[in-house]
C-alpha positions as CSV (number, residue, x, y, z in Angstrom):
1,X,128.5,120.9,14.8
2,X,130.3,121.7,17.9
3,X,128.8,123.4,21.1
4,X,130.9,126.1,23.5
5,X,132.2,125.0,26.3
6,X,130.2,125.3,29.1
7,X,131.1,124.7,33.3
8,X,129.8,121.5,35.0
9,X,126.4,120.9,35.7
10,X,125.9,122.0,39.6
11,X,124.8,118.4,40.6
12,X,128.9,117.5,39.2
13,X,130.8,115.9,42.2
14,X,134.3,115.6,40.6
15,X,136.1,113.2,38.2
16,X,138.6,111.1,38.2
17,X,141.5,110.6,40.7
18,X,144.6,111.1,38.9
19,X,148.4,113.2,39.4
20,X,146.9,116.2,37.3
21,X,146.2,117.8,40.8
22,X,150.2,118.2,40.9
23,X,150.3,120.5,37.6
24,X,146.8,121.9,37.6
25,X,147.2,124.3,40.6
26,X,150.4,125.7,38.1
27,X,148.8,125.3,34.8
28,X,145.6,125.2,33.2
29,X,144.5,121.9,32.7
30,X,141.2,120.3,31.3
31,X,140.4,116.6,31.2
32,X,138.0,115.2,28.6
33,X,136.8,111.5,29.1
34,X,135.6,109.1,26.1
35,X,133.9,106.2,27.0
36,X,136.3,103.3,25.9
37,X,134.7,100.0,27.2
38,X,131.3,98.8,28.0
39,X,129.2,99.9,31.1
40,X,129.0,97.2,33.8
41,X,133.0,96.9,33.6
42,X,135.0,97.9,36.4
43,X,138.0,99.8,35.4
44,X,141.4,98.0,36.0
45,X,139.6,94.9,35.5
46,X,140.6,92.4,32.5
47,X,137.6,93.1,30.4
48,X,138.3,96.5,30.1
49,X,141.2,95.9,29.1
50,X,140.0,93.1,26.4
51,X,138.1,96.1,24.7
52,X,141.0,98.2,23.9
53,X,141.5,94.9,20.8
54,X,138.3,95.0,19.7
55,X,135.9,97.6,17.7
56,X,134.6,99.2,20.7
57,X,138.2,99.6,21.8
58,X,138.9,101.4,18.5
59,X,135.8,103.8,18.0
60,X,136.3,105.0,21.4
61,X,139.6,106.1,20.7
62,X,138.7,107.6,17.3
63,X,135.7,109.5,19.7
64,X,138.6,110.6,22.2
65,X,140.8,111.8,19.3
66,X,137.3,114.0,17.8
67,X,137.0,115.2,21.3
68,X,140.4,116.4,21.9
69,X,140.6,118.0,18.7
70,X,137.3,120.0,19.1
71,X,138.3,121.0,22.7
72,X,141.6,122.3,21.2
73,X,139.9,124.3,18.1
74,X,137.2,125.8,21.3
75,X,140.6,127.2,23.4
76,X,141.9,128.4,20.0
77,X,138.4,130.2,19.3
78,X,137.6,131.5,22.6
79,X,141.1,132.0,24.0
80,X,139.4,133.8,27.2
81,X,138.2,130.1,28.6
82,X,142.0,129.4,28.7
83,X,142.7,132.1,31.5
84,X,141.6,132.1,34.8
């Protein structure tokens, strides 16, 4: 079952630092996150990059893939979350 998409949660302080800031303010742009390696890890460290060969490594990716999928079928069904 899928649910709508829905705006942050008030308390939501922003994401993740990235370039999309250089084509977002031209295009719309949505970022969906799938955890991909343990909690604990820092990111850029060695361990999280250990994960990506293991199981966890490989669910998480087969999570992100559900994800994008699902947030591509809600912008097909409710086209009027794609304009601004």
């Amino acid at each position: 079952m899928r649910t709508p998409l829905a705006p942050p949660a008030a308390a939501y302080t922003g994401g993740l630092a990235t370039d999309t800031a250089d084509i977002s303010w031209q295009a719309p742009t949505a970022v969906l996150l799938s955890a991909a390696y343990p909690p604990g890890i820092p990111n850029h460290n060695w361990g999280a990059t250990a994960t990506a060969a293991t199981n966890i490594g490989h669910q998480a990716l087969l999570s992100a893939a559900r994800y994008l999928a699902a947030g591509a079928i809600d912008l097909i069904e409710q086209p009027d979350l794609s304009t601004p």
